[in-house]
C-alpha angles and dihedrals in degrees: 000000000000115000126192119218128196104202114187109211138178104262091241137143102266102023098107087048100050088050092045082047093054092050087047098051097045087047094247119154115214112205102194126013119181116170123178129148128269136235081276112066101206087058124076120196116212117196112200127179106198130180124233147080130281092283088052092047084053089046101056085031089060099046101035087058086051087065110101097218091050105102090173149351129202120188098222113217120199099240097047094048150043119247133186136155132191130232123182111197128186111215127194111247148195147164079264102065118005089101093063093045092055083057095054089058101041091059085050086051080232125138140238104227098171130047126181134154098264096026148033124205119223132200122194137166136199145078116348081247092064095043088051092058101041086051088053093052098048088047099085095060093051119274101218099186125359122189120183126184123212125273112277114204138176129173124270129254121008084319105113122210 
């Protein structure tokens, strides 16, 4: 069972490091890390999707409150929060079949934000499932470079992680 947690951090030098540390110490796997700062900028949000069940969820809570620089961790469930990764993905192109391409992406609602003679560069954003699927459909056509962030969450409604 994948769980999605919104840790708030000090924006400090090592703190990335001393929670990637912990996971790796434990022997905890982390399958998608984004980090970027708040609206405060003395104040860093982590999103982390690890994999494991509910022992495992108590586990990573625990020791991640024990870090100095944590002020606070939320377990994110997906009903309760909005979710959405990006994923930038270079396609190989042609007068043959650039037009059926741009109609891949359009039904994604996603954009072309690079265009050259022999490739096109796509941006979408959404779940990892419609990302999956978008990728699936473009590699046929030959998928040259491919970059994907982690997933970014926060809770539904006024509620604040």
């Amino acid at each position: 069972m994948k769980h999605t947690l919104a840790v708030l951090v000090d924006n400090k030098y090592g703190v990335l490091a001393r929670v990637a540390g912990l996971f790796s110490r434990r022997g905890f796997n982390i399958d998608s890390l984004a980090v970027g700062i708040t609206e405060d900028p003395t104040i860093s949000r982590m999103t982390i999707v690890v994999r494991g069940d509910d022992h495992v969820l108590e586990q990573v809570t625990k020791q991640l409150n024990k870090l100095i620089d944590v002020i606070r961790v939320t377990d994110l469930g997906s009903d309760e929060s909005v979710e959405r990764e990006l994923a930038l993905i270079k396609v190989n192109a042609d007068a043959n079949n650039r037009a059926e391409i741009i109609q891949i992406v359009d039904i994604f609602r996603a954009r072309i934000i690079d265009v050259a003679s022999k490739s096109v560069t796509v941006e979408v954003t959404g779940d990892s499932n419609k990302i999956k699927a978008i990728q699936s459909l473009l590699k046929p056509f030959g998928i040259k470079e491919m970059a994907r962030t982690g997933k970014v969450a926060l809770t539904r409604g006024s509620k604040s992680s």
